[in-house]
Backbone as CSV, one residue per row, in Angstrom:
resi,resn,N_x,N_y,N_z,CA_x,CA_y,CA_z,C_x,C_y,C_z
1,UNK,-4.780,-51.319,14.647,-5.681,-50.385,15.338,-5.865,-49.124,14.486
2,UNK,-7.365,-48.692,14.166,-7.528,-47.318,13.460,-7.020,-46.347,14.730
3,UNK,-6.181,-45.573,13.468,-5.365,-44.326,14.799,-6.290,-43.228,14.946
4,UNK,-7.268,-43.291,13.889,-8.575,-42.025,14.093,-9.582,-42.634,15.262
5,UNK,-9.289,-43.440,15.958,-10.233,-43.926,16.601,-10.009,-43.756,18.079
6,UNK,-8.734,-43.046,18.066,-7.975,-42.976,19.685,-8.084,-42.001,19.835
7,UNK,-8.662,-41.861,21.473,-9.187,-40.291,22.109,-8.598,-38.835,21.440
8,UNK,-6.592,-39.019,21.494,-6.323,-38.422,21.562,-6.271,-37.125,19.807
9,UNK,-5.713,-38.511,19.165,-6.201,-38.596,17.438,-7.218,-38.142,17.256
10,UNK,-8.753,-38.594,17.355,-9.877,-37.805,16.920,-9.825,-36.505,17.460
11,UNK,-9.413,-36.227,18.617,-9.498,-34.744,19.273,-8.428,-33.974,18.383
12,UNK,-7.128,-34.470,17.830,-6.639,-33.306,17.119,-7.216,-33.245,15.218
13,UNK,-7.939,-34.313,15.099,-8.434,-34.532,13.765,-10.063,-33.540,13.562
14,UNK,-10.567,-33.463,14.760,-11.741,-32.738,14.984,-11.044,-31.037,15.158
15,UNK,-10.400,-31.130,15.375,-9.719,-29.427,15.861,-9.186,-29.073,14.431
16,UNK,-8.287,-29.666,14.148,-8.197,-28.955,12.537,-9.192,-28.898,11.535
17,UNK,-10.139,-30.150,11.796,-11.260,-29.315,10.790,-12.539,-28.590,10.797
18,UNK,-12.193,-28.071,12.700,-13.247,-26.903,12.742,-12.024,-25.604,12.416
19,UNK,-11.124,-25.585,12.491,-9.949,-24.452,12.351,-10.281,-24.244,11.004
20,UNK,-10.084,-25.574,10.220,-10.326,-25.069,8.592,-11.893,-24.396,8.171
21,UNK,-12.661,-24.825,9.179,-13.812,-24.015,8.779,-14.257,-22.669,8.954
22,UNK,-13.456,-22.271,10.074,-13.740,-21.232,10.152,-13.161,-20.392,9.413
23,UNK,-13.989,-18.958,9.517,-13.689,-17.996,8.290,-12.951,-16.461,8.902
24,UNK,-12.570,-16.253,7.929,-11.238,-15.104,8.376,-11.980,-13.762,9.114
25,UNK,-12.076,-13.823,9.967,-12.972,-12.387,10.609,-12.217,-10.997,10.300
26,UNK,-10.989,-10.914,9.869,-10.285,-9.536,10.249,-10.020,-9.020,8.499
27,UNK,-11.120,-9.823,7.798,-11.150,-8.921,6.652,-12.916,-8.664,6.342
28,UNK,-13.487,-7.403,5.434,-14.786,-7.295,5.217,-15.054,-9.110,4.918
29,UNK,-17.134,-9.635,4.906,-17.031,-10.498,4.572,-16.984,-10.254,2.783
30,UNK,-17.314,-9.424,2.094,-17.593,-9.668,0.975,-16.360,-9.192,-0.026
31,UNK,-14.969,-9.116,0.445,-13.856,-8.516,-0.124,-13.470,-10.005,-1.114
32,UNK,-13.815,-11.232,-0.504,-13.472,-12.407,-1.797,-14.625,-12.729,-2.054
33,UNK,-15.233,-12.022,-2.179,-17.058,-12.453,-2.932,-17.149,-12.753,-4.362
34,UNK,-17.509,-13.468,-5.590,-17.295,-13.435,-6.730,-16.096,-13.563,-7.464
35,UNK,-15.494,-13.784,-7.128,-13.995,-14.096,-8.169,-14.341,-14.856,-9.237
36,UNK,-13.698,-14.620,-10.139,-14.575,-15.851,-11.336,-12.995,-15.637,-12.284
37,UNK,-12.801,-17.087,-12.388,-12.142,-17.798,-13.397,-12.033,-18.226,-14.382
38,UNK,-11.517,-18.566,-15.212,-11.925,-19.481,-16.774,-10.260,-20.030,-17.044
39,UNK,-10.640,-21.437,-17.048,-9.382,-22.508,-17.040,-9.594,-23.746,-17.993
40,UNK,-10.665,-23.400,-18.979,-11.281,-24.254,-19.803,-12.464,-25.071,-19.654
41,UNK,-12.580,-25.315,-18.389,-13.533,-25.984,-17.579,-14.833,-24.995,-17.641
42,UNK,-14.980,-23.901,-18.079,-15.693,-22.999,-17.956,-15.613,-21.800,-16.284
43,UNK,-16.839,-21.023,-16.859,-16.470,-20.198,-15.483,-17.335,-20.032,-14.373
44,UNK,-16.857,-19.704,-12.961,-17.470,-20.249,-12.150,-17.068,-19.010,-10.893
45,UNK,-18.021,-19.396,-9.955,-17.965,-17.741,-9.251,-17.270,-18.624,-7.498
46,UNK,-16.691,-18.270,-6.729,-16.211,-18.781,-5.712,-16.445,-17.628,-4.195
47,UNK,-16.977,-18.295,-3.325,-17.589,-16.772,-2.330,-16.747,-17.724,-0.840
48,UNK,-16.825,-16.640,-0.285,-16.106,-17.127,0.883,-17.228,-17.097,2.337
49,UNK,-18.639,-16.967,2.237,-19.171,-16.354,3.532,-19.792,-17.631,3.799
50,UNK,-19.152,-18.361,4.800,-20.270,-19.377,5.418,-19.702,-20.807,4.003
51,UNK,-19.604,-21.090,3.381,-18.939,-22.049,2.567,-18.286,-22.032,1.376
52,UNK,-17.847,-22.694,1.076,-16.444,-22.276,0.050,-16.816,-22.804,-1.608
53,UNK,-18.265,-22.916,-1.448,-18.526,-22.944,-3.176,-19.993,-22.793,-3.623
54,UNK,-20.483,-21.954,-4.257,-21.887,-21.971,-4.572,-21.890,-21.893,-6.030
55,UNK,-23.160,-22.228,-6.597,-23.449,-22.647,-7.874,-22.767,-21.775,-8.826
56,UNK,-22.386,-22.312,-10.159,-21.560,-21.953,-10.889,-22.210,-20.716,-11.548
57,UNK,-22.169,-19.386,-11.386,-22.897,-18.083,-12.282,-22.151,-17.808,-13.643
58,UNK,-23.370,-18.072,-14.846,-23.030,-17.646,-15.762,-22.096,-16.242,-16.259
59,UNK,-21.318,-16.191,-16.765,-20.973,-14.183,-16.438,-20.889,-14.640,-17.911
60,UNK,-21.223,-12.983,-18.540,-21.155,-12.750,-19.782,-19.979,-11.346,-19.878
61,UNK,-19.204,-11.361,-21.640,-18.183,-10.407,-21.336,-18.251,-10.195,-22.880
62,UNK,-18.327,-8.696,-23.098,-17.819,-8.197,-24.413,-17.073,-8.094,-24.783
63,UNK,-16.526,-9.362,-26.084,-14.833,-9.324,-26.567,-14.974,-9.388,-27.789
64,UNK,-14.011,-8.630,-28.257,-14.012,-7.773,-29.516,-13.738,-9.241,-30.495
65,UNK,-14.555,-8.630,-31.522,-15.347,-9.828,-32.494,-16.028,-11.148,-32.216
66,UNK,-16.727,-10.593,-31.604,-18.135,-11.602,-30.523,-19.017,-11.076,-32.273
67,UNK,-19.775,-12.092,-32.130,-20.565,-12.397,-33.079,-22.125,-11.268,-32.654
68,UNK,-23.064,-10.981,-33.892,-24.257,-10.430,-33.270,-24.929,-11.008,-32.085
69,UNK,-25.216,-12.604,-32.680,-25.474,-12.878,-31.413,-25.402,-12.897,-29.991
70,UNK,-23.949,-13.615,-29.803,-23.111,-13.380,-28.523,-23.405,-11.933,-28.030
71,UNK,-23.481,-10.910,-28.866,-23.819,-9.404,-28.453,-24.546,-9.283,-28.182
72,UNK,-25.847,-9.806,-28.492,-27.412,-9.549,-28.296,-27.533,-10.348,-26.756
73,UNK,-26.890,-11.376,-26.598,-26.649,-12.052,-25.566,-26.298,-10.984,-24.191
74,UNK,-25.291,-10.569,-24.548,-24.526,-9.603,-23.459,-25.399,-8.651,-23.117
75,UNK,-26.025,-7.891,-23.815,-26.904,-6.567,-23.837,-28.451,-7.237,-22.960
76,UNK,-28.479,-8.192,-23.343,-30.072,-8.963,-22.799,-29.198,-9.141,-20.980
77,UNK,-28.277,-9.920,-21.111,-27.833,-10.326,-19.913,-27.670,-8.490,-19.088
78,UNK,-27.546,-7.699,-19.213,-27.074,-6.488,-18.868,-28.724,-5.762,-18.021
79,UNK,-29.772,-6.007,-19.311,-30.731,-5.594,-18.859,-31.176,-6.573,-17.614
80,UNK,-30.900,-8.126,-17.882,-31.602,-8.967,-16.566,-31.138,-8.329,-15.103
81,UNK,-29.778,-8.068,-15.722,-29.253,-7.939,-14.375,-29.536,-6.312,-13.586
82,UNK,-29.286,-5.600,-14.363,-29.792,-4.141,-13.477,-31.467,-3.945,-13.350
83,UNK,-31.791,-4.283,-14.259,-33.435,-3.966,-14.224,-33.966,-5.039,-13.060
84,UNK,-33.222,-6.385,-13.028,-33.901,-7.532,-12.290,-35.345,-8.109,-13.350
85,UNK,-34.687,-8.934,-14.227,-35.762,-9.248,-15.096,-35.103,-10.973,-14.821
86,UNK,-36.331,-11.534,-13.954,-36.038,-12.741,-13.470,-36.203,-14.047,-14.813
87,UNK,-37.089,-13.437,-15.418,-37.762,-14.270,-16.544,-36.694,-14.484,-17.573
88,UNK,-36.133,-13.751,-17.762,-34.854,-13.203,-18.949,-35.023,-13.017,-19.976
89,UNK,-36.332,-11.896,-20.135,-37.154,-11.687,-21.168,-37.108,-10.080,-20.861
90,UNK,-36.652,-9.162,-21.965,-36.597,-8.186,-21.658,-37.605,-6.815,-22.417
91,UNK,-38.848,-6.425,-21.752,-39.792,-6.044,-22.340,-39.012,-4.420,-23.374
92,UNK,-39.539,-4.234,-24.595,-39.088,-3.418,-25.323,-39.275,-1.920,-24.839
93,UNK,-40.564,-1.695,-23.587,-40.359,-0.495,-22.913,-39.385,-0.061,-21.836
94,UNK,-38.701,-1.124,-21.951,-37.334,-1.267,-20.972,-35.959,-0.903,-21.204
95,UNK,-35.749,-1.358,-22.758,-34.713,-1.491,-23.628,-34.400,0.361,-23.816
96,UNK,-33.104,0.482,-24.012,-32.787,1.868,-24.239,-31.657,1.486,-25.846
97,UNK,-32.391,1.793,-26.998,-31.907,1.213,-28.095,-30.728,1.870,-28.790
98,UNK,-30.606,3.174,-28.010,-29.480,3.737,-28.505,-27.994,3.621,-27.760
99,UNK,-28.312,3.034,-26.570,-27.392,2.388,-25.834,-26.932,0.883,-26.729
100,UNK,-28.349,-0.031,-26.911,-27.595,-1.448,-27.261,-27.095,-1.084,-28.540
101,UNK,-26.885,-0.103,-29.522,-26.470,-0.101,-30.690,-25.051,0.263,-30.301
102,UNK,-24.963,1.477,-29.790,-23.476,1.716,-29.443,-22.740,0.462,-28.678
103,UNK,-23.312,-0.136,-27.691,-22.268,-1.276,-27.406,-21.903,-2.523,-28.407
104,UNK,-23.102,-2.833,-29.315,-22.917,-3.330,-30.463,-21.975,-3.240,-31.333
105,UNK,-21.965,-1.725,-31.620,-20.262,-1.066,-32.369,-19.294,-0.934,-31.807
106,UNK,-19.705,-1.186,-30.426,-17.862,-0.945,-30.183,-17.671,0.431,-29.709
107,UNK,-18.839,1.131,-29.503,-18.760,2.533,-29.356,-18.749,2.810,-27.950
108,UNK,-19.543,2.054,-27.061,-19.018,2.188,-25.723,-18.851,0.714,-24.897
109,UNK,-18.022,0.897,-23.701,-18.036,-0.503,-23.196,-19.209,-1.130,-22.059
110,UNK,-19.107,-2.208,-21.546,-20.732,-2.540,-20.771,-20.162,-1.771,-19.349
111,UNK,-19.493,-0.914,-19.193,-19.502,-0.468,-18.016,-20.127,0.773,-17.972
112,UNK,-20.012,1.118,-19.190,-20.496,2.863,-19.351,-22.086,2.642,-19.618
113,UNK,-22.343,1.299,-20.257,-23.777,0.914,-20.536,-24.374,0.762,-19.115
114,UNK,-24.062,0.242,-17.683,-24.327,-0.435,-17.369,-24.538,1.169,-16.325
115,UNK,-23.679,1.854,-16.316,-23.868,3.476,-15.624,-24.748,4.428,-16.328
116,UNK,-25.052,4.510,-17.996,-26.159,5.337,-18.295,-26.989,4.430,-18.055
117,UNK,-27.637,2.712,-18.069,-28.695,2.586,-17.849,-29.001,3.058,-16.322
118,UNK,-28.508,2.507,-15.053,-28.730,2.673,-13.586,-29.057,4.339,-13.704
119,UNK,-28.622,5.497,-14.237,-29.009,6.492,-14.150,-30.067,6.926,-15.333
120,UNK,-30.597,6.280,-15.476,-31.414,6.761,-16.596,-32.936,6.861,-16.223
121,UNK,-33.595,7.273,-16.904,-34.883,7.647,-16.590,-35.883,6.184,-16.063
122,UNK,-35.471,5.154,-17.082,-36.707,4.230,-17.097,-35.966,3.220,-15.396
123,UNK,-34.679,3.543,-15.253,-34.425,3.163,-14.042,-35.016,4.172,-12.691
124,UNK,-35.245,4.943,-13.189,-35.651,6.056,-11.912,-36.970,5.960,-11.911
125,UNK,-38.139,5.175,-12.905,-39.393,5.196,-12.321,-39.299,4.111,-11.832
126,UNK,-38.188,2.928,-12.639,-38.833,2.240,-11.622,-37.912,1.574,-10.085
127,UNK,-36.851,1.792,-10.050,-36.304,1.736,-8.367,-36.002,2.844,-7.515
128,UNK,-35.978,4.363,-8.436,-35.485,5.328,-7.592,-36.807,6.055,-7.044
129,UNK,-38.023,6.275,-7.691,-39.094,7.209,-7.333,-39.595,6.645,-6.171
130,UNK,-40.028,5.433,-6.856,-41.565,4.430,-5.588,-40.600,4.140,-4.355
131,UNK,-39.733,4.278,-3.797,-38.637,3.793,-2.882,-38.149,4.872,-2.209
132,UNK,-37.973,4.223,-0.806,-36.886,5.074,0.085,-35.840,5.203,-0.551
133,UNK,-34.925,5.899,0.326,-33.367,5.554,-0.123,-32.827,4.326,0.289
134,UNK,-33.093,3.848,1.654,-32.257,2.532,1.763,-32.482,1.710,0.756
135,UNK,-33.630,1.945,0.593,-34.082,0.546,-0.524,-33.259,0.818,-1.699
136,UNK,-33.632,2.100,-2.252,-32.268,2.411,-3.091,-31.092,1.960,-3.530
137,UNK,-30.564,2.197,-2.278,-28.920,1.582,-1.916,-29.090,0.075,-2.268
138,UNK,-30.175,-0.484,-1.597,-29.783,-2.068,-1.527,-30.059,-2.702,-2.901
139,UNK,-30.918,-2.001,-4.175,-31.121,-2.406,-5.245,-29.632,-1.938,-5.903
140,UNK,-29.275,-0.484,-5.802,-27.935,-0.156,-6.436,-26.972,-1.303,-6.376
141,UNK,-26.903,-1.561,-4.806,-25.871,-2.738,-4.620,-25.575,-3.913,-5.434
142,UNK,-27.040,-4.447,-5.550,-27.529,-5.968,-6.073,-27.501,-5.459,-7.778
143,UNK,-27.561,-4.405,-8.458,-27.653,-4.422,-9.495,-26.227,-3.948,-10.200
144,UNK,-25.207,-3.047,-9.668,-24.132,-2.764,-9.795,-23.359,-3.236,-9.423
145,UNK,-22.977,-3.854,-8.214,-21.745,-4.488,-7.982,-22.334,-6.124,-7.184
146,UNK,-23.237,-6.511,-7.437,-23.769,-7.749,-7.635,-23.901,-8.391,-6.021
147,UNK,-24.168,-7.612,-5.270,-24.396,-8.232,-3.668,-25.147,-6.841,-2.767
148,UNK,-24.958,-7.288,-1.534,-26.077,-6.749,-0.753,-24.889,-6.129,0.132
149,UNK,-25.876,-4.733,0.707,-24.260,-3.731,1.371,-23.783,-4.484,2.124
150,UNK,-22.702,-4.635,2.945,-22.149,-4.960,3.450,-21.736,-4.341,5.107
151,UNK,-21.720,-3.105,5.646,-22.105,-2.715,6.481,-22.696,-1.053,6.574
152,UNK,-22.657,-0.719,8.001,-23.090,0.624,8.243,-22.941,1.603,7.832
153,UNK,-21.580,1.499,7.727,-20.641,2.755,6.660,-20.785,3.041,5.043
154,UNK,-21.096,1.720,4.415,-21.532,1.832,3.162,-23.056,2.242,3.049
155,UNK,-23.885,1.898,4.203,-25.131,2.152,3.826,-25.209,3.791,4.101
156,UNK,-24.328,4.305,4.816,-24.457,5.487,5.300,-23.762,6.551,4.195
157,UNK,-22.857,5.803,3.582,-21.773,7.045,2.667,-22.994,7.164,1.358
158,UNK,-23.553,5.891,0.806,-24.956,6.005,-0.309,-25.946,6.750,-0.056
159,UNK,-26.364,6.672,1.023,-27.635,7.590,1.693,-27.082,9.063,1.760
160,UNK,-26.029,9.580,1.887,-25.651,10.953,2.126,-25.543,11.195,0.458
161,UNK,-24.969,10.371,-0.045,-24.330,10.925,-1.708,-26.030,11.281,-2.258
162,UNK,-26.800,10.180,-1.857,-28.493,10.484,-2.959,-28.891,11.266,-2.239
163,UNK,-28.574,11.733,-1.194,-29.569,12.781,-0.054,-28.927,13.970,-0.817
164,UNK,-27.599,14.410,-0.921,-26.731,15.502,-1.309,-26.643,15.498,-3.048
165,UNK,-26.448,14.532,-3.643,-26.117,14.604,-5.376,-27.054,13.797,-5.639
166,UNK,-27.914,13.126,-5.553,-28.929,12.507,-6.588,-28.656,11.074,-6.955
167,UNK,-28.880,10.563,-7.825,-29.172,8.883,-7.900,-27.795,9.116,-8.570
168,UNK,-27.243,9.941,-10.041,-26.409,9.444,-11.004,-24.995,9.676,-9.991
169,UNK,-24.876,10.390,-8.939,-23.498,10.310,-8.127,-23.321,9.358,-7.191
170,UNK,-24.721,8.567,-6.842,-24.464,7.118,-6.270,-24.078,6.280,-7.059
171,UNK,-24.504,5.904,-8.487,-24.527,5.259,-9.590,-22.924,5.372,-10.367
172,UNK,-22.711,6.687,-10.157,-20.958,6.722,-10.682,-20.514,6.511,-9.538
173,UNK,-19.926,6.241,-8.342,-19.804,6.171,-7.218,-19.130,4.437,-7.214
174,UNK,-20.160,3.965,-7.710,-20.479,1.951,-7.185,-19.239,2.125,-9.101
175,UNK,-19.670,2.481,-10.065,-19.259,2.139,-11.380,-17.786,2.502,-11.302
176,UNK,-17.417,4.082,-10.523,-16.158,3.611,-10.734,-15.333,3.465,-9.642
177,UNK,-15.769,2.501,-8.426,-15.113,2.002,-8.018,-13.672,0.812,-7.564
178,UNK,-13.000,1.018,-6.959,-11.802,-0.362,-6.818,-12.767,-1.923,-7.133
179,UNK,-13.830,-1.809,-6.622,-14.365,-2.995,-6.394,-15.101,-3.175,-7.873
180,UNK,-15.860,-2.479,-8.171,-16.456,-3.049,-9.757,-14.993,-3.338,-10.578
181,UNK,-14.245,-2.422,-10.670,-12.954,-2.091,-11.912,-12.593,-3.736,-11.191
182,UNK,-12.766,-4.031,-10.397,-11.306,-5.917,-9.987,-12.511,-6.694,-10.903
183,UNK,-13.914,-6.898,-10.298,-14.631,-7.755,-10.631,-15.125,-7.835,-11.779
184,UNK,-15.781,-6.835,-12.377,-16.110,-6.500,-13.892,-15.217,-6.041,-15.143
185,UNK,-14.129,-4.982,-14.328,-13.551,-4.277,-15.453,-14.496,-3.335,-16.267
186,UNK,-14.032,-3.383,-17.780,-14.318,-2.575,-18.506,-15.757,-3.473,-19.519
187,UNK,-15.959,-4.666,-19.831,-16.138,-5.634,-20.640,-17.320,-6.743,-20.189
188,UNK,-17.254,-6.825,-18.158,-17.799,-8.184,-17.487,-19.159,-7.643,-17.228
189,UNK,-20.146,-8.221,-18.121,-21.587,-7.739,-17.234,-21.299,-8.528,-15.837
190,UNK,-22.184,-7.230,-14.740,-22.252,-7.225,-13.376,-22.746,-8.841,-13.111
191,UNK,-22.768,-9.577,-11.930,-23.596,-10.752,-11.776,-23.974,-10.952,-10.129
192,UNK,-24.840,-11.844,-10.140,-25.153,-12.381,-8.245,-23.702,-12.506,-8.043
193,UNK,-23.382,-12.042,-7.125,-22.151,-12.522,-6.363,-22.625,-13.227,-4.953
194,UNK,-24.000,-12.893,-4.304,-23.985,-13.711,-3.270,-25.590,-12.995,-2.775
195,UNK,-26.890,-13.492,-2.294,-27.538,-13.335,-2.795,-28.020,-12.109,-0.957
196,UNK,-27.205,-12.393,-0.532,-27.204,-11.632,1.404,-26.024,-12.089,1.641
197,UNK,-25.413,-10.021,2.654,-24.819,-10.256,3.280,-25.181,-9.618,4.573
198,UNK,-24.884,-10.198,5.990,-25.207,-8.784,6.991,-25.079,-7.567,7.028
199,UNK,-26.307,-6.850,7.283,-25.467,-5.470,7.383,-25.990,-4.611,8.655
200,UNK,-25.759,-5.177,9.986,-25.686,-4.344,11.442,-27.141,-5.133,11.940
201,UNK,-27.772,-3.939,11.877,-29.087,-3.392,12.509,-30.129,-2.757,11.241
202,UNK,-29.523,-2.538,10.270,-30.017,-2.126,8.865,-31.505,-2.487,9.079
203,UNK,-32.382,-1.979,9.171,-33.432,-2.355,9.643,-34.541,-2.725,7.670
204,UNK,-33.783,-2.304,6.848,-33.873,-2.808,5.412,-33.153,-3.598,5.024
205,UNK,-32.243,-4.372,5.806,-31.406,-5.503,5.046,-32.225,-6.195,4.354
206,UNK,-31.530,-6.732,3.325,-31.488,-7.365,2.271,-32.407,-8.863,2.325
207,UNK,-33.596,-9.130,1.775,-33.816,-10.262,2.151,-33.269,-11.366,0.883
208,UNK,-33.654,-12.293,1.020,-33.509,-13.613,0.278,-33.977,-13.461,-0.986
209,UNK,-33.042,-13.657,-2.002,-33.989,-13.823,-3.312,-35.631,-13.542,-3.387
210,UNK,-35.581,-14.674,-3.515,-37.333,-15.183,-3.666,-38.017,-14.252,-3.084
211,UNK,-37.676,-13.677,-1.802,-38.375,-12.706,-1.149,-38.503,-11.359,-1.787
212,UNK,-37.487,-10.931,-2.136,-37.474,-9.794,-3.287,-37.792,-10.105,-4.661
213,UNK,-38.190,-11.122,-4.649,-38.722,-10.823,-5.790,-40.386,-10.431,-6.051
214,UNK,-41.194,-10.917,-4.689,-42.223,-11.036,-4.124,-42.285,-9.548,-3.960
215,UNK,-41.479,-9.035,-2.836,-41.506,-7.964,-2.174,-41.610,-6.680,-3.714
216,UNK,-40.898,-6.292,-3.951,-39.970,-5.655,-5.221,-40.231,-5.665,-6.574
217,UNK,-40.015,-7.017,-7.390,-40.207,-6.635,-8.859,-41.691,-7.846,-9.299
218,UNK,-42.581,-8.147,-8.526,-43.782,-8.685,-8.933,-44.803,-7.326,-9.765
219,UNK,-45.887,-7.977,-10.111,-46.755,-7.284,-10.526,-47.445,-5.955,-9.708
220,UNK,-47.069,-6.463,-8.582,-47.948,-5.761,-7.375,-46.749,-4.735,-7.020
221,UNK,-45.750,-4.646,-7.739,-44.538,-3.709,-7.182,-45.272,-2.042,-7.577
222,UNK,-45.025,-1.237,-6.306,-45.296,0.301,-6.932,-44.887,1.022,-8.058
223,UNK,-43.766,-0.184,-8.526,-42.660,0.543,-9.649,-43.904,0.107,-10.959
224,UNK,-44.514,-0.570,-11.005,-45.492,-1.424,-11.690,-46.922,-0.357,-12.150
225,UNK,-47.134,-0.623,-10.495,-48.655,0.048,-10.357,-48.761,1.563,-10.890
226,UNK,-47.429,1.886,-10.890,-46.916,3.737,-10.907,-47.088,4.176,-11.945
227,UNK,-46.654,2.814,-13.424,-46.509,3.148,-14.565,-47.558,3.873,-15.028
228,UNK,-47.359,4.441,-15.814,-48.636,5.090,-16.536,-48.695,4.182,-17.859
């Protein structure tokens, strides 16, 4: 006789594996968001919200005697990711060349790159001017520490810092935080860690990829139309 087949058996075989599914409520959801490994197998990002594995994200990392290439690599990957350059083509009015030379030498690391670009000018025409602040926040999020806020309190402590100090004290704020320093360090360009998370009533939450990209960095974006 199959023993999974008896009332009592399937009822405790069905109970442990809704127990295992469910997810830990009494921590933030996005505190195991992104972890990323390397065990030879290559590396791979592991999220905990709603299922326990999504597609493997490339991460790129500056290690001392990386080849030009590999460098040119890192610096391109740096711009996709804060600017949001979906194509992974990074236009030369974008590029800040005295930044990719110094990380090139060794002169600064991609964290300090990754904080003068978010505060820099060609970032302020195009996510800080044409934009509220929430919107703000929710690009800071997705471009610095690689996800979408997470609740009320974070959307609220960002909105007071750019209301009171300006974009570069939100921008040092996310850079030198507990949470970038675990996930990035000094070396890890930023990456998707997860593409939405809830956040309340946020009446700007975060939509879906595809949707922001529509919404946000298309042709038709104000950051676009604004340029001169």
């Amino acid at each position: 006789m199959d023993a999974a087949k008896m009332p009592l058996t399937a009822k405790a075989i069905a109970d442990t594996a809704a127990k295992a599914r469910q997810m830990d409520r009494t921590r933030p959801l996005f505190i195991e968001l992104g972890r990323s490994f390397n065990d030879g197998r290559g590396q791979s990002v592991e999220v905990g919200v709603g299922t326990t594995r999504r597609k493997p994200a490339r991460i790129y990392r500056a290690t001392q005697g990386a080849s030009s290439t590999e460098m040119a690599l890192v610096v391109d990957a740096i711009y996709c990711q804060v600017m949001d350059l979906f194509s992974g083509q990074v236009p030369d009015n974008l590029r800040r060349s005295d930044l990719d030379s110094k990380l090139k030498n060794g002169e600064i690391s991609v964290r300090e790159f990754i904080r003068t670009l978010a505060s820099s000018d060609i970032y302020v025409r195009r996510f800080y001017t044409p934009y509220p602040n929430t919107k703000v926040i929710e690009f800071l999020f997705r471009h610095i520490l690689g996800r979408a806020p997470a609740t009320q309190q974070e959307i609220r402590q960002y909105n007071k810092l750019l209301a009171d100090s300006g974009l570069k004290a939100a921008v040092d704020a996310m850079v030198d935080s507990a949470e970038y320093a675990q996930y990035f360090g000094e070396d890890v360009v930023p990456y998707r860690r997860y593409p939405s998370l809830p956040a309340g009533n946020y009446l700007g939450s975060v939509k879906a990829a595809a949707d922001l990209v529509k919404q946000s960095w298309s042709d038709l974006s104000p950051s676009v139309l604004n340029r001169s």
